[in-house]
C-alpha positions as CSV (number, residue, x, y, z in Angstrom):
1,X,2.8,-24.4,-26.3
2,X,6.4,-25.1,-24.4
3,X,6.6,-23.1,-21.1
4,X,9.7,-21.7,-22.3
5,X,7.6,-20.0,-25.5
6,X,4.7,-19.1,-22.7
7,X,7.5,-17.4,-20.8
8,X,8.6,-15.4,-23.7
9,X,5.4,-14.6,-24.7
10,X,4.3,-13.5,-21.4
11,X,7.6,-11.1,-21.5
12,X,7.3,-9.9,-24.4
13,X,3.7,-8.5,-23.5
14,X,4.9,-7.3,-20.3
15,X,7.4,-5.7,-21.7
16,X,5.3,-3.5,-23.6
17,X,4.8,-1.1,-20.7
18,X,7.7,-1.8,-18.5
19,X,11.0,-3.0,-19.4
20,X,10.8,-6.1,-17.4
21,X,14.2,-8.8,-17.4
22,X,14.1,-12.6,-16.3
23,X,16.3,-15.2,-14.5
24,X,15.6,-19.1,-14.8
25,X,17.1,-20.9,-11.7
26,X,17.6,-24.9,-11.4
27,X,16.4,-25.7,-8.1
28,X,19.8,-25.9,-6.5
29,X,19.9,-22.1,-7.4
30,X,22.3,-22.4,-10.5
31,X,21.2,-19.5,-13.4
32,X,20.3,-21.3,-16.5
33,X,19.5,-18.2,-18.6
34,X,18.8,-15.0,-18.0
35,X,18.2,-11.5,-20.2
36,X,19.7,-9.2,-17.8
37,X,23.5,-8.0,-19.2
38,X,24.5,-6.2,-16.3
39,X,26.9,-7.6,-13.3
40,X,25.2,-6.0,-10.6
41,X,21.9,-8.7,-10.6
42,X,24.2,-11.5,-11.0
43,X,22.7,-15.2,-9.6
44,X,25.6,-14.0,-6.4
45,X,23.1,-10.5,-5.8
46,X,20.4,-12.8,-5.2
47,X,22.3,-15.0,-3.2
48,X,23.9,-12.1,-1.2
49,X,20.7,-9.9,-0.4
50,X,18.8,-13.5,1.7
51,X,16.3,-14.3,-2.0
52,X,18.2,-17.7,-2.3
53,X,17.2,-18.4,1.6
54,X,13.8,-17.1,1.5
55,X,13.1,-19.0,-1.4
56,X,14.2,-22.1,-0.5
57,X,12.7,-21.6,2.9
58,X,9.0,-21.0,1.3
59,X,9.5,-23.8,-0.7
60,X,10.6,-26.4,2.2
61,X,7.2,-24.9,4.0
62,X,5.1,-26.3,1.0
63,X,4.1,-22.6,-0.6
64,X,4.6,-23.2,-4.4
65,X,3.1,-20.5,-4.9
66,X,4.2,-16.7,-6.3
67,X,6.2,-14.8,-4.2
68,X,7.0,-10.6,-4.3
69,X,10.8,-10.6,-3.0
70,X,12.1,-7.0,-1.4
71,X,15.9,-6.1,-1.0
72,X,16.9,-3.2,0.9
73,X,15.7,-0.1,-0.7
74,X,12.7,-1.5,-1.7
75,X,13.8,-3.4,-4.8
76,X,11.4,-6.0,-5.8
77,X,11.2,-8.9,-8.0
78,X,8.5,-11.4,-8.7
79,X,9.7,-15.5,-8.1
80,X,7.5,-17.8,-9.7
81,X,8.0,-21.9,-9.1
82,X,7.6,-24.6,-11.8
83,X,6.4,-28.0,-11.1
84,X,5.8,-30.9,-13.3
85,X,4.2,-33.7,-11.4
86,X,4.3,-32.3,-7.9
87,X,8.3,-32.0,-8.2
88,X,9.9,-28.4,-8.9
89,X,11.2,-28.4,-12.0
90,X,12.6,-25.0,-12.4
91,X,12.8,-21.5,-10.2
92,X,12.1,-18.1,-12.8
93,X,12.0,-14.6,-11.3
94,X,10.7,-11.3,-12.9
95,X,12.6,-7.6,-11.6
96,X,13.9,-5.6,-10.8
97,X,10.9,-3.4,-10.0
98,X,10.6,0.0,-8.2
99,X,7.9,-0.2,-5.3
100,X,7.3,3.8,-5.4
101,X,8.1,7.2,-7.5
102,X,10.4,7.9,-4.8
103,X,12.3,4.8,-4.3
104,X,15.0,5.6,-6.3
105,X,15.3,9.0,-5.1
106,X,16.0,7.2,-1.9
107,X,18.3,4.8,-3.5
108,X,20.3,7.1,-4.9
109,X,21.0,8.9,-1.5
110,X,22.1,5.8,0.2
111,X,24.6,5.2,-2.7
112,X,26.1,8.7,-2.3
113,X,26.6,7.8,1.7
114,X,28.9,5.3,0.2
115,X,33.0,5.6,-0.6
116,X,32.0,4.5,-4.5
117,X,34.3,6.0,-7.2
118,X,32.6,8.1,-9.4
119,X,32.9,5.6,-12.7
120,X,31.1,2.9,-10.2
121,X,28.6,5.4,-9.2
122,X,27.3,6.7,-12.4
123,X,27.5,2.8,-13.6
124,X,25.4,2.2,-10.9
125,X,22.6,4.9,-10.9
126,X,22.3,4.8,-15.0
127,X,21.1,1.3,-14.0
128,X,18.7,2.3,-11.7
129,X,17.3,4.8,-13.9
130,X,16.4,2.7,-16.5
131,X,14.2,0.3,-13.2
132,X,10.6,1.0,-14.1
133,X,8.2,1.4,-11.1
134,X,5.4,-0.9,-11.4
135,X,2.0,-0.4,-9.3
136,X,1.2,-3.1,-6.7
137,X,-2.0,-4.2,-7.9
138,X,-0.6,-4.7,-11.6
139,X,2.7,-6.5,-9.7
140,X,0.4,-8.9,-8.2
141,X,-1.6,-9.7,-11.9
142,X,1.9,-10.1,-13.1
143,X,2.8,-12.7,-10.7
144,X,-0.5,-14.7,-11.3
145,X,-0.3,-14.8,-14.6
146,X,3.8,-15.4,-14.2
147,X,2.1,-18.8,-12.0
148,X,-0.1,-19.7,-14.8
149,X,2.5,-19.8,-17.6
150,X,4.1,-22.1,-15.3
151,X,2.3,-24.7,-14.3
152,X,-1.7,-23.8,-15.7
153,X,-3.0,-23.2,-12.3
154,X,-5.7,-20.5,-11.5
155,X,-4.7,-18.4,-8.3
156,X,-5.1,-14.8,-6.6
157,X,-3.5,-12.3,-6.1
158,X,-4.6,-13.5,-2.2
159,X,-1.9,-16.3,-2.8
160,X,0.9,-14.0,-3.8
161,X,3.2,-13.4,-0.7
162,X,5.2,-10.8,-0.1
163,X,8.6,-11.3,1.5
164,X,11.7,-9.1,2.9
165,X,15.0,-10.4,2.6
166,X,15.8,-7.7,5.8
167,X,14.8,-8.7,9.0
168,X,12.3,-6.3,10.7
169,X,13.2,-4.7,14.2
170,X,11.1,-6.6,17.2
171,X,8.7,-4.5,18.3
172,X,8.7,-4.7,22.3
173,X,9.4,-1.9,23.0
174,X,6.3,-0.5,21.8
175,X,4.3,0.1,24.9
176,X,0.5,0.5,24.8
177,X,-1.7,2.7,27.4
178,X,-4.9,2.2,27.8
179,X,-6.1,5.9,28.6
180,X,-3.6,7.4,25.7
181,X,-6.9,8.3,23.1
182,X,-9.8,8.6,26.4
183,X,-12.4,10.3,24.5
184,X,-11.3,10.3,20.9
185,X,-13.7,7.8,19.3
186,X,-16.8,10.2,20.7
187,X,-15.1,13.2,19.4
188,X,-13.8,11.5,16.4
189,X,-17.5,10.6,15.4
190,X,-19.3,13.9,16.2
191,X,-16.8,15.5,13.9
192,X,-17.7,12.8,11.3
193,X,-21.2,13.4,11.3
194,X,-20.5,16.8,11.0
195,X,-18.5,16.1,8.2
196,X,-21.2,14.0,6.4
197,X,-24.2,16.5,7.3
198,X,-22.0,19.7,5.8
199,X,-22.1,21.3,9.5
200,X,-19.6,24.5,9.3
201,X,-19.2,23.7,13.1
202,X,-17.0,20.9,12.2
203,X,-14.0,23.3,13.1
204,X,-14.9,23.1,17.0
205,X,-15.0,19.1,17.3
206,X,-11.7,18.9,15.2
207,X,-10.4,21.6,17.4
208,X,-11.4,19.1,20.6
209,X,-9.6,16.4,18.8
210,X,-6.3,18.0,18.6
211,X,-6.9,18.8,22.6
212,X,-7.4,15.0,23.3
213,X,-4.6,13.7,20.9
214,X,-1.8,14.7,18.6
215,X,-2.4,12.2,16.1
216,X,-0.8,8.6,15.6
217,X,1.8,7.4,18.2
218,X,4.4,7.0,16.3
219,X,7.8,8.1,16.7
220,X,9.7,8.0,13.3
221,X,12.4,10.6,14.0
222,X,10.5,13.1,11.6
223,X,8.2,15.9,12.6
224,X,7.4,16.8,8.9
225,X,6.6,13.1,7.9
226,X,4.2,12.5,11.3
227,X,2.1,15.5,10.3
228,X,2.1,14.0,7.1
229,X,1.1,10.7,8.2
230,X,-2.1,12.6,11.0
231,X,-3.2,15.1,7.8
232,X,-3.9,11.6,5.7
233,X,-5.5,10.0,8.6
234,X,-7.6,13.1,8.2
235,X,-7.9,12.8,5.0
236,X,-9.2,9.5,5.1
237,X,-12.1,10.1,7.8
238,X,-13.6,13.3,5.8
239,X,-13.9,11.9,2.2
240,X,-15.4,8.7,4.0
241,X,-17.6,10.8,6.3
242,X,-18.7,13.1,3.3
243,X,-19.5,10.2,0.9
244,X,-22.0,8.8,3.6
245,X,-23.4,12.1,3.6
246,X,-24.1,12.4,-0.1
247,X,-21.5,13.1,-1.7
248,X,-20.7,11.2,-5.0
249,X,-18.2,8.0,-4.1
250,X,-16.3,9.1,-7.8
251,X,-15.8,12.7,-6.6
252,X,-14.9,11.6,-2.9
253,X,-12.2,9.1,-4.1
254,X,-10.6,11.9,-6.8
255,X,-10.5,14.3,-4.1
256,X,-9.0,12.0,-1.9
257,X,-6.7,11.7,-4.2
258,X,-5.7,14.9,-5.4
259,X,-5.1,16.3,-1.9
260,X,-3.0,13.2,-1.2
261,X,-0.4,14.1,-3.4
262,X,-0.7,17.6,-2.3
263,X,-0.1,16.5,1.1
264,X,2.9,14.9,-0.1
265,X,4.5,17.8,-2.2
266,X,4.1,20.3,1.4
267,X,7.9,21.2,2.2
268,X,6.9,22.7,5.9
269,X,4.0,22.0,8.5
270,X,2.6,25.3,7.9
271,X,1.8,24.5,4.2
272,X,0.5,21.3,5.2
273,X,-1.6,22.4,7.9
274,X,-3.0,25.3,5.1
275,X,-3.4,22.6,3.0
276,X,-6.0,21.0,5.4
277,X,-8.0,23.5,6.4
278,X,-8.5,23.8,2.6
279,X,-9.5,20.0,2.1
280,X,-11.7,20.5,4.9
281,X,-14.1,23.6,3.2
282,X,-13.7,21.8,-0.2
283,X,-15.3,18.4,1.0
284,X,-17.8,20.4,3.2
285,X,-19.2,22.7,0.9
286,X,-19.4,20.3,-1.5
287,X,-21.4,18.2,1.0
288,X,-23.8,21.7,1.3
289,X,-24.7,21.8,-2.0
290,X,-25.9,18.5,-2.5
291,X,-28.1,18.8,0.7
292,X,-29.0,22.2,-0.7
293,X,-30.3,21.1,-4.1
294,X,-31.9,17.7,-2.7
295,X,-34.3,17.9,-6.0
296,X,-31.2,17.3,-8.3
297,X,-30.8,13.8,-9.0
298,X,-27.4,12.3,-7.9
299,X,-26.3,11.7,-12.0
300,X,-26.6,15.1,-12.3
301,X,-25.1,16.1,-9.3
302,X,-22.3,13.7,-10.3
303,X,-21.6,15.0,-13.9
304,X,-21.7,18.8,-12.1
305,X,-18.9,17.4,-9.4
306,X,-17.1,16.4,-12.6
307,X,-17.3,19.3,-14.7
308,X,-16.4,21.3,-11.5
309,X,-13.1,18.7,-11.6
310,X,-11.8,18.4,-14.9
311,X,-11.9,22.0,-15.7
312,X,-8.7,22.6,-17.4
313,X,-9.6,19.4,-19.9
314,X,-12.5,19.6,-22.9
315,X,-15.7,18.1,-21.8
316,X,-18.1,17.1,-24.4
317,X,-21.9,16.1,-24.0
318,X,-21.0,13.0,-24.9
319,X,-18.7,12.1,-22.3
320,X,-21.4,13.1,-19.7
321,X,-24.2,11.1,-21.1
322,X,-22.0,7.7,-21.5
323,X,-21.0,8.1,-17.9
324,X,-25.1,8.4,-16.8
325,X,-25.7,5.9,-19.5
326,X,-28.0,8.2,-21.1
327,X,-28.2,9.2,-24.9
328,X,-26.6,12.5,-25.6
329,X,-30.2,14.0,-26.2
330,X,-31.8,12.8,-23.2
331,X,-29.0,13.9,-20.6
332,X,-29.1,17.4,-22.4
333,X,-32.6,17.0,-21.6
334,X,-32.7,15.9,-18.2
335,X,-29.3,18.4,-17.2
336,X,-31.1,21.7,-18.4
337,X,-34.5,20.6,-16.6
338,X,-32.8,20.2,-13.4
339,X,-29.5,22.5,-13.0
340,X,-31.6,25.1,-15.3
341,X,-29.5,25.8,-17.9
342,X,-27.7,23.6,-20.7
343,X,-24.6,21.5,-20.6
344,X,-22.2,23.9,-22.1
345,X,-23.6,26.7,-20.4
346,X,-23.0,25.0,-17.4
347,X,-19.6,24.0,-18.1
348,X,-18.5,27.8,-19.3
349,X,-19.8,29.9,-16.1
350,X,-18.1,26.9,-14.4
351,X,-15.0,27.9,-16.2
352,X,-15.7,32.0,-15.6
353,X,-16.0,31.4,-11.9
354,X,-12.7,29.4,-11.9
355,X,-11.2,32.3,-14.0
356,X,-12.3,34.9,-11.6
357,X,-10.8,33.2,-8.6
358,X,-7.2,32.7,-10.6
359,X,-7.4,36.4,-11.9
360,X,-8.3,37.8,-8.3
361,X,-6.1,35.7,-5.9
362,X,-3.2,34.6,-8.2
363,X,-0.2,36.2,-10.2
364,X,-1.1,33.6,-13.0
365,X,-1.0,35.5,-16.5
366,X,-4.1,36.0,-18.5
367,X,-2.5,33.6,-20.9
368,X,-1.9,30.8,-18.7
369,X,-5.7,30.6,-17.0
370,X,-6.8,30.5,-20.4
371,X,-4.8,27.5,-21.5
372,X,-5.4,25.7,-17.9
373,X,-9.0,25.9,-18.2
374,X,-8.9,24.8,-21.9
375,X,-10.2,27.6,-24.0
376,X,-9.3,27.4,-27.3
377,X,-7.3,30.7,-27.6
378,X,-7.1,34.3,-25.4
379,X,-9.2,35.8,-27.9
380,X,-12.2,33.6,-27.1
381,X,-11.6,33.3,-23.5
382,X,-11.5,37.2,-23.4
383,X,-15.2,37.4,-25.5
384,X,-16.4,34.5,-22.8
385,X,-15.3,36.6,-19.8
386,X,-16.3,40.0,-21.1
387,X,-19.6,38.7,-22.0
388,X,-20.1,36.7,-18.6
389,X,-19.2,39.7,-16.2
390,X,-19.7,42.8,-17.8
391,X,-15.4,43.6,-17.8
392,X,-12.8,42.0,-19.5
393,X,-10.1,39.6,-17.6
394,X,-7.1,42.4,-17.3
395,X,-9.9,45.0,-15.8
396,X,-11.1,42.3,-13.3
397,X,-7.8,41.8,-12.1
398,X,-7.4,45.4,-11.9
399,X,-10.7,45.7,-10.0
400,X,-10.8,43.0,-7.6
401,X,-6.6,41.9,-7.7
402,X,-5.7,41.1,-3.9
C-alpha cells in the first residue's frame, strides 16, 4: 500500500469519531494538498502563528519524530515527517484539535475582545464550533500511528513532543524560601494516615495545615481558580491516602473523579469549600466501613462500592459477576454469604436509602428520584418504598422534609 492510500485510510478511520482535516507540506513548506476548505488554516496560518519555525527547527536538531504543535488558545495539530532513505520526503499535519471542553469557550472570548465585524465573527466561531476536542492520551495514539503510516516505524507516545509556537514568560522572578512550608510534610502525613485509617479526627490535622500554609504559591490573578487549584491538591492526597487504607483503587479513582468536575462547576469559594468538607466524609466513611466489615472480601466490598455508585443506572447480576470474574451463580452465592442478603436485595435498600436522603434533604419531585435512581415507573418505586419503610415516599417527605 502507497503512503498516500495509508494516509487516507488512516483518516478515514480517524474520522469516524472526530472530524479530523489534513495538510501535506514539501519540505520547503509549500502545501501540496490539503482537505481543509476554509481560508483561516491557510499554509500562511501556519506560517504566521511560529509552526513553520518550530518545525523546521526540530527537524535541523535531528527529531524526525511526531510533534503536538499549540497556537495561542490552545489549538493543536499533530505534524508527522516522511522520510524515504534518511532524506525527508514530505511534512503532513493532522488539526485543528481542541486541548479541553473549555478551550473554545475561551476562544471565543478573546475573539469578542477584538474590533471583528459581525459577518467575520460569526464566520469565525461557526468554524470553531465544528473543532472537535480530542483527549491527550488518544492525541498521542494518533500521532504514532500518523508516524507509522509514514515511514513503518514503531514509536511511543514517549517520542511524541509537544511544542508552543508562544514563547513562555522567564520565570526569575519566582523566588523560593526555604522556611515558606516549615512543618507541612509532618502535618501533611499525619492527616494522611488519618485519611487512610478512617480517623474522624482528620478535621484537626487539616485544620493545622491551613494554619502552616494556604496552599500552592502561586499567584495567578484569581482567588476562585487558586482555591480551585489547593481543593484538587486535596483531592489528590485523600483518594491516594484512602486507597492505601483499603479502599478499592476503582472506587478511589471514580470518586476522584466525580468531585473533580464538581470542583470545577463551584461558582464561589463557599461552594467549593462545602464541596470539600463533603469529599472529605464521603472518602472517610467509606474507608470506615471497610475496616468495619474486615470479614468481607475486597470483590465484594468492591461490587457494594459500585452498586453504592452507579445507582441511578440498571445493575444486573451479571455485570457484577464478570467484573469478579465469577459465574453469575457463584457470586450470588458468595455476595449473600457475606453482605447477608442477595444481590438485588442489596441493590434496592441501596436505592431506598438514596431515596430517603433525596426525599428528606431535597426539593427533587417524587417523579424525578424515581427516574434518577432507575426504577422502572412511580408506581413501583412507590410499592418498593412503602414496603421498605413502613410509609409511602410523599408521607416521608412530609414526616422527615427539612
Amino acid at each position: 500500500m502507497k503512503t498516500n492510500e495509508k494516509i487516507s485510510f488512516f483518516m478515514e478511520l480517524i474520522n469516524c469519531n472526530y472530524d479530523l482535516h489534513y495538510w501535506n507540506f514539501d519540505t520547503d513548506f509549500h502545501l501540496l494538498e490539503t482537505d481543509w476548505t476554509n481560508d483561516l488554516f491557510s499554509s500562511a496560518f501556519f506560517d504566521f502563528v511560529g509552526f513553520k519555525e518550530l518545525i523546521l527547527q526540530q527537524l535541523s536538531e535531528g527529531n524526525h519524530y511526531p510533534l503536538v504543535l499549540e497556537a495561542e488558545a490552545n489549538l493543536l495539530w499533530i505534524a508527522g515527517f516522511q522520510f524515504e532513505n534518511g532524506i525527508l520526503n514530505n511534512i503532513h499535519m493532522i488539526g485543528p484539535i481542541f486541548s479541553g471542553r473549555d478551550t473554545y469557550l475561551l476562544l471565543r472570548k478573546k475573539l469578542d475582545s477584538y474590533e471583528l465585524s459581525v459577518s467575520l465573527r460569526a464566520s469565525m466561531h461557526k468554524v470553531f464550533e465544528s473543532i472537535p476536542t480530542v483527549p491527550s492520551n488518544i492525541l498521542m495514539q494518533y500521532a504514532v500511528m500518523l508516524h507509522y503510516c509514514l515511514n513503518e516505524e514503531r514509536i511511543s507516545v514517549n517520542d511524541v513532543t509537544f511544542l508552543n509556537s508562544t514563547t513562555s514568560e522567564q520565570m526569575d522572578s519566582v523566588s523560593l524560601s526555604g522556611n515558606s512550608h516549615a512543618g507541612i510534610w509532618i502535618n501533611e502525613q499525619l492527616l494522611c494516615k488519618m485519611l487512610a485509617d478512617g480517623d474522624p479526627r482528620y478535621k484537626e490535622a487539616l485544620q493545622k495545615s491551613f494554619s502552616l500554609s494556604h496552599g500552592v504559591k502561586a499567584d495567578i490573578g484569581d482567588a476562585l481558580r487558586y482555591h480551585k487549584n489547593n481543593c484538587l491538591v486535596l483531592l489528590t492526597l485523600c483518594s491516594r491516602a484512602c486507597i492505601s487504607g483499603g479502599l478499592s483503587p476503582d472506587i478511589g479513582y471514580d470518586l476522584n473523579d466525580y468531585y473533580a468536575q464538581k470542583i470545577e462547576y463551584c461558582k464561589s469559594m463557599t461552594d467549593a469549600n462545602k464541596l470539600c468538607a463533603e469529599m472529605l466524609e464521603d472518602y472517610v466513611s467509606r474507608v470506615q466501613e471497610v475496616k468495619k466489615n474486615p470479614s468481607v472480601s475486597n470483590l465484594m466490598r468492591n461490587s457494594c462500592e459500585y452498586i453504592k455508585s452507579h445507582l441511578g443506572e440498571p445493575i444486573s447480576i451479571e455485570e457484577l459477576a464478570k467484573r469478579t470474574g465469577y459465574t453469575e451463580y457463584y457470586f450470588s452465592h458468595k455476595f449473600k454469604k457475606e453482605i447477608g442478603c442477595s444481590v438485588n436485595d442489596y441493590i434496592l435498600n441501596e436505592k431506598i436509602e438514596r431515596a430517603k436522603l433525596l426525599l428528606s434533604g431535597t426539593t427533587e419531585s417524587i417523579q424525578s428520584i424515581s427516574d434518577n435512581l432507575a426504577f422502572s415507573n412511580r408506581s413501583y418505586f412507590y410499592t418498593c418504598f412503602q414496603k421498605i419503610t413502613g410509609m409511602s415516599p410523599t408521607e416521608y417527605r412530609k414526616t422527615y422534609g427539612k
